[in-house]
GULO-337049 format. One line per field, with one value per residue (C-alpha): z, y, x; chain; residue in one letter. Coordinates in steps of 0.02 Angstrom, whole numbers. Each point is the difference from the previous one (the first is absolute). Example, Ala and Ser with C-alpha at 12.3 -4.5 7.8 and 13.67 -1.06 7.14 Angstrom:
// GULO-337049
zz	(390_-33)
yy	(-225_172)
xx	(615_69)
mol	(A_A)
type	(A_S)
//
This chain:
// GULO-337049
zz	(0_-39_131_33_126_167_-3_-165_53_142_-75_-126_160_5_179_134_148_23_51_-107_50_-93_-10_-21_-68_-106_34_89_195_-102_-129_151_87_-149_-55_190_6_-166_28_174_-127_1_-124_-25_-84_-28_-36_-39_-175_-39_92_70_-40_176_134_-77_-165_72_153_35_52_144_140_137_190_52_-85_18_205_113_164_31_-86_47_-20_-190_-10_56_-118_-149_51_7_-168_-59_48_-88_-168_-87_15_-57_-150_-51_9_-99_-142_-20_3_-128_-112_43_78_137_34_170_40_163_15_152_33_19_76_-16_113_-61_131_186_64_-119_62_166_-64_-67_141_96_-115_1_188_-16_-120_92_152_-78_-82_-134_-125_-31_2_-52_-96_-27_-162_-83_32_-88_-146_-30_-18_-92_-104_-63_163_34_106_100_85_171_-1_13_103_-104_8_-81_52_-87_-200_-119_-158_-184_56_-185_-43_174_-45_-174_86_98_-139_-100_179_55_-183_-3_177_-76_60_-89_-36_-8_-73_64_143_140_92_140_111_19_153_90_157_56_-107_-163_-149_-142_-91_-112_-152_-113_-63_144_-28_132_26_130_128_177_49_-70_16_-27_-57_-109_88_4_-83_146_88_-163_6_54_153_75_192_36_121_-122_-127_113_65_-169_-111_-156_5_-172_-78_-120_-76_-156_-121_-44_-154_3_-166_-52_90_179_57_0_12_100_87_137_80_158_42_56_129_67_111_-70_114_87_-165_-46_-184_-57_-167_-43_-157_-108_-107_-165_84_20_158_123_81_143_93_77_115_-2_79_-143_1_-181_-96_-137_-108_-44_115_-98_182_92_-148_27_171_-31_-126_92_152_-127_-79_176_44_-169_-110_-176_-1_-95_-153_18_-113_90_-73_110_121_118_126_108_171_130_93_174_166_158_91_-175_61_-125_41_-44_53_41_6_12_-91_17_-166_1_-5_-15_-83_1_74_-38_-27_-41_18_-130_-67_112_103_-145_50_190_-40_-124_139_114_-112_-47_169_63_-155_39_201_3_127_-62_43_115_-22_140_-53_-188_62_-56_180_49_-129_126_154_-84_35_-162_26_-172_93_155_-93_-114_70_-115_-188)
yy	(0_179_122_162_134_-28_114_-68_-181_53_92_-149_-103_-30_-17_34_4_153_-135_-62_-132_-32_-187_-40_-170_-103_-196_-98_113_163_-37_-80_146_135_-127_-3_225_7_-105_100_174_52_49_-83_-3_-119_36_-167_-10_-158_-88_-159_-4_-46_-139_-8_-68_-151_-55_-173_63_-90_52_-119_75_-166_-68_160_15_35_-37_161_118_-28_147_-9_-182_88_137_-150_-82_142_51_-171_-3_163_-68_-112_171_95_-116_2_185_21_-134_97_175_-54_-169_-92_-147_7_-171_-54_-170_-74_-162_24_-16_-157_37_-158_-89_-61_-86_-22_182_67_-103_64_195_-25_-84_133_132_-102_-1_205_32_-111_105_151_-63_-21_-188_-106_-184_-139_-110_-163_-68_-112_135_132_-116_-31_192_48_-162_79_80_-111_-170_43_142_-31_86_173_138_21_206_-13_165_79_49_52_130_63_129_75_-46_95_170_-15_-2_149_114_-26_25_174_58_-32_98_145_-15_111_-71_86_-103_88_-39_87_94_62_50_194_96_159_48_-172_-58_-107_83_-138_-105_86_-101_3_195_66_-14_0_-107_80_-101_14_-176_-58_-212_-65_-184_-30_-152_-31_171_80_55_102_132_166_88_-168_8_-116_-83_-80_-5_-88_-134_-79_-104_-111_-216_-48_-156_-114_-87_-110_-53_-173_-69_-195_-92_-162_-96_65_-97_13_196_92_-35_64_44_72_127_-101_85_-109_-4_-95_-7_138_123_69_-50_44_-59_98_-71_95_-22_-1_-120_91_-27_154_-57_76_100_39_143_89_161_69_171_49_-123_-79_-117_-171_-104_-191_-49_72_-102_-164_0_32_-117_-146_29_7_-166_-85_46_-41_-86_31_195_-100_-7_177_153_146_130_144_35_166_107_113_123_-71_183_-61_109_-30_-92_-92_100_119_174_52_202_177_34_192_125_19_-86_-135_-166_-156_-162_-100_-139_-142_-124_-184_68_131_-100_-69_176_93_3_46_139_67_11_54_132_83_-24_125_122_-5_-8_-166_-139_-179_-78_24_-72_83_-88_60_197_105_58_-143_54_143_-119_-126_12_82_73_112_75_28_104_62_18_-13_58)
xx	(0_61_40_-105_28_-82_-120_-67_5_-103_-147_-8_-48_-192_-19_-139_128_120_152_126_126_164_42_197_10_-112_27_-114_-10_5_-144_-85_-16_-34_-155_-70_36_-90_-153_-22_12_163_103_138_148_153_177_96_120_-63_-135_32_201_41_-32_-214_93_103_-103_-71_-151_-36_-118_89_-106_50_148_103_-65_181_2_83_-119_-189_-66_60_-68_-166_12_32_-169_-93_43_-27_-165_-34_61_-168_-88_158_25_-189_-28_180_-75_-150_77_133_-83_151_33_152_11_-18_21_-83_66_108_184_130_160_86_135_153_108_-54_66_-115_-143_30_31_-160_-90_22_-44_-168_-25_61_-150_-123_29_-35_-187_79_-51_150_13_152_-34_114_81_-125_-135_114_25_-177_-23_144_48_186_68_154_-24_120_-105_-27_-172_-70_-83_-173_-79_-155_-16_175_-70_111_-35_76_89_24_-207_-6_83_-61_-195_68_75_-165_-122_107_-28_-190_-37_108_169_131_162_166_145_134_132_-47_155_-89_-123_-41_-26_-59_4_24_-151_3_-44_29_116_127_67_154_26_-80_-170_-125_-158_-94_-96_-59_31_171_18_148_-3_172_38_193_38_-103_165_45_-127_64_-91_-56_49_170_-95_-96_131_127_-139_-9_123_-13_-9_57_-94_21_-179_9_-143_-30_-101_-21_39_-89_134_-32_-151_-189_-78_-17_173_-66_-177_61_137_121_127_149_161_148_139_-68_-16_-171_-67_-184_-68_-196_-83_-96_-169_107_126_123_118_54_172_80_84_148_21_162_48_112_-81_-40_85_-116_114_-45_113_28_55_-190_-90_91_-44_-211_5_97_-121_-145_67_-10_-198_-27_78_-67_49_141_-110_-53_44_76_-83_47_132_-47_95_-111_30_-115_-40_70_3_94_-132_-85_-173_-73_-6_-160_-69_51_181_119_-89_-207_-82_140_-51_125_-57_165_101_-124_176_-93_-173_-53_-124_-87_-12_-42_-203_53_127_-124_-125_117_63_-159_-70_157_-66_-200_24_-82_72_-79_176_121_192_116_151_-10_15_139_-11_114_139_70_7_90_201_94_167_-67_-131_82_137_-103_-180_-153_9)
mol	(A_A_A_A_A_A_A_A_A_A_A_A_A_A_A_A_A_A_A_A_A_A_A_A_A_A_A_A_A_A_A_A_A_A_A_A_A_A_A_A_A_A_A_A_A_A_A_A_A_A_A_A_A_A_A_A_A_A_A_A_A_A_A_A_A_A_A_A_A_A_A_A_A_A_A_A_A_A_A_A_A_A_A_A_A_A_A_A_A_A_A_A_A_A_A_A_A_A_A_A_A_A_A_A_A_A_A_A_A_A_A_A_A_A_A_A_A_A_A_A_A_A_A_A_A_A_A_A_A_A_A_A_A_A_A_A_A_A_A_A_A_A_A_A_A_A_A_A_A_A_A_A_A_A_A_A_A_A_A_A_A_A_A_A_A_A_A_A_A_A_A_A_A_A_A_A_A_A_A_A_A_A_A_A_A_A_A_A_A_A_A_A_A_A_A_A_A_A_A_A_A_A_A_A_A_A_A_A_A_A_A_A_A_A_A_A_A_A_A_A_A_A_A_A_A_A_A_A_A_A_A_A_A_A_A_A_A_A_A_A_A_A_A_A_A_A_A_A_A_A_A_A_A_A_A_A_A_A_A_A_A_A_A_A_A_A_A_A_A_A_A_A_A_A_A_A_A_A_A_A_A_A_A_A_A_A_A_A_A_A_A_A_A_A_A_A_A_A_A_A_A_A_A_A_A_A_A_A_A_A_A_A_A_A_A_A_A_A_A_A_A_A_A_A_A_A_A_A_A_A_A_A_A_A_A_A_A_A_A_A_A_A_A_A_A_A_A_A_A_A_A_A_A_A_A_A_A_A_A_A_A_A_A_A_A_A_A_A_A_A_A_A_A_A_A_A_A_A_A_A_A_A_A_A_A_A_A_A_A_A_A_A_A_A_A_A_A_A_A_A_A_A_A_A_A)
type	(X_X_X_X_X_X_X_X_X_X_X_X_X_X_X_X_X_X_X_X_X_X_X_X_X_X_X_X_X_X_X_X_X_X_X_X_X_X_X_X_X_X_X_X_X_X_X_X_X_X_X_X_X_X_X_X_X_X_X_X_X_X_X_X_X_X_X_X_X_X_X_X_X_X_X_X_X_X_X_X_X_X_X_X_X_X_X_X_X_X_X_X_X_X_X_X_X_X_X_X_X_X_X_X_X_X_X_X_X_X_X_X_X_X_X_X_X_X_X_X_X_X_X_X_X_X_X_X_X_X_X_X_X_X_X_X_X_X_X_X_X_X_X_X_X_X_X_X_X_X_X_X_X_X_X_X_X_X_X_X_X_X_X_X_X_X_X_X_X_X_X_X_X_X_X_X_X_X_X_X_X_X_X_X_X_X_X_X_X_X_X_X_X_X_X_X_X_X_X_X_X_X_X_X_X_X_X_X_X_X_X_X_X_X_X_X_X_X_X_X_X_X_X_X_X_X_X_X_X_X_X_X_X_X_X_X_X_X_X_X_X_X_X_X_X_X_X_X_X_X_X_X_X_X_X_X_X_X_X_X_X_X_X_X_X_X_X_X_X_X_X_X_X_X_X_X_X_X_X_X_X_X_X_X_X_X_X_X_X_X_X_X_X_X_X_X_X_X_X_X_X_X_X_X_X_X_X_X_X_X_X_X_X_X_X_X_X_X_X_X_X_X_X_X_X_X_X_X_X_X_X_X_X_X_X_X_X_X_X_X_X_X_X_X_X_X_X_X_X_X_X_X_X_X_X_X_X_X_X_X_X_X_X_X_X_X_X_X_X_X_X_X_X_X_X_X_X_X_X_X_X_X_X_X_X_X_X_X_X_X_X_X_X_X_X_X_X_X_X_X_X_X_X_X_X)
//
């Protein structure tokens, strides 16, 4: 879309409410929230390059409340099932607002044992979830064979989550791009350098050359590249840090077995490293992930995709007779705790969207809500531990020589 001065791009808004909102960002969290401002009566606009570039493009797309439950973060595990049980409405209303299908699967999750330590890492991730209400049962070898006929004999059995979906992360942001552009969104694809200010107050998002958008609310949702945006406080800034991930794509030939491969996403432990593999309608495989902490590095690393695919190979075997079709790099948008930080932060009219590390997708309904709720002083949720409040009690040698940006 071609640029026009702010003023302009304003009065071509048809809008019945006086406030605008700037949305930095425009994968999967970012068009989340602009679609939820707009279809409350907001204008809205959204400042992202090239929509769905970053971690939206190369994620699994699973919405794991249960299988991605830590015993040492709760409240987050809380925060993933609440979401989760926000998403059959979210994906409905999306498929009608856009006529596209996004693709989620509700089969349930496997995450599959390989040796006995595993067994017993996952054991007790299943008496973990049980404790917190959440469904998980084991279930032993013979059963797992009889559901998934090519997962490796040598599986020792599996943790079943009926309750963990999974969803097309790429149908997903396409349903998203088309849903934002039918409630009226504007879209400006340009890199936004900043955020503007005056008198400690947010007063847009200005762009390559200097150009303004004006706004009242400014949201910044740039995922990994959050930390690059000038005149975002370094309290914020400094909380946040980029997981790099490799994710492969997998199409079976006629050698590899009986379709689908796979009717479950299959999750699994092999000598103690995390694998997932998340079918698709068209049969295509989603392989993955490692998690490295090589800050914005995005090469192809032959050593990273030897290691999925030799942990793939062991949960199941006929990946063997699989075309790679695609090898992917992304930036998981981590923060120092792995929470979200989701609401107001430094100047008035800043909101933060950000830090959602494994969980973008599956929070994307909850930060929306969360988001817009913060704009329209509504309260239908309440998530403590995702406040940017707890960025300035934290520890940080930055901060403490530094103060707040």
């Amino acid at each position: 879309m071609g640029l026009v001065g702010a003023g302009t791009r304003l009065a071509q808004m048809s809008r019945s409410s006086s406030q605008q909102v700037a949305v930095i960002g425009a994968g999967v969290i970012g068009l989340s929230v602009a679609w939820e401002l707009a279809t409350s009566g907001l204008g809205v606009t959204v400042v992202d390059p090239a929509p769905g570039s970053g971690a939206s493009g190369v994620a699994a797309g699973m919405l794991a409340a249960v299988t991605e439950a830590h015993f040492t973060e709760p409240d987050l595990a809380g925060a993933n099932v609440l979401s989760l049980s926000l998403w059959p409405g979210y994906a409905s209303r999306l498929e009608a607002a856009s006529g596209m299908v996004v693709g989620l699967e509700r089969a349930g999750t496997l995450v599959v044992a390989g040796d006995p330590s595993d067994r017993d890492a996952l054991a007790q991730l299943g008496r973990f979830v049980n404790s917190i209400g959440l469904e998980a049962e084991w279930i032993g070898a013979r059963e797992l064979r009889r559901r998934e006929p090519l997962l490796s004999p040598n599986l020792t059995g599996a943790l079943f989550a009926p309750g963990d979906y999974s969803v097309n992360n790429r149908s997903l942001h396409a349903a998203l791009l088309a849903a934002c552009k039918t409630a009226g969104v504007d879209f400006v694809q340009e890199a936004a350098s900043g955020v503007a200010t005056s008198d400690a107050t947010a007063i847009g998002v200005t762009i390559s050359g200097g150009e303004l958008i004006a706004a009242e609310w400014v949201v910044v949702a740039a995922g990994a590249w959050t930390a690059g945006i000038s005149g975002l406080p370094l309290s914020l800034t400094s909380a946040l840090r980029p997981i790099k991930g490799h994710i492969l794509r997998l199409s079976p030939t006629e050698r590899a077995g009986p379709l689908p491969l796979l009717s479950h996403t299959v999750r699994g432990l092999v000598n103690g490293r995390p694998v997932y593999l998340v079918p698709r309608a068209d049969r295509e495989l989603v392989l993955g992930a490692t998690s490295e902490e090589r800050g914005f590095d995005l090469r192809k690393e032959a050593g990273s995709v030897g290691d999925l695919l030799q942990d793939a190979r062991a949960v199941l075997p006929a990946i063997d007779h699989c075309e790679l079709t695609e090898i992917g790099v992304g930036l998981r948008p981590g923060s120092f705790d792995n929470a979200p930080v989701v609401g107001r932060v430094g100047p008035r009219g800043l909101v933060a969207a950000c830090g959602h590390y494994r969980n973008g997708i599956l929070l994307a309904p909850l930060t929306a809500e969360l988001v817009a709720d913060e704009i329209l002083g509504n309260s239908r949720h309440s998530i403590p531990s995702f406040l940017p409040s707890r960025l300035v009690e934290r520890k940080n040698p930055a901060l403490q020589e530094g103060g707040l940006g």
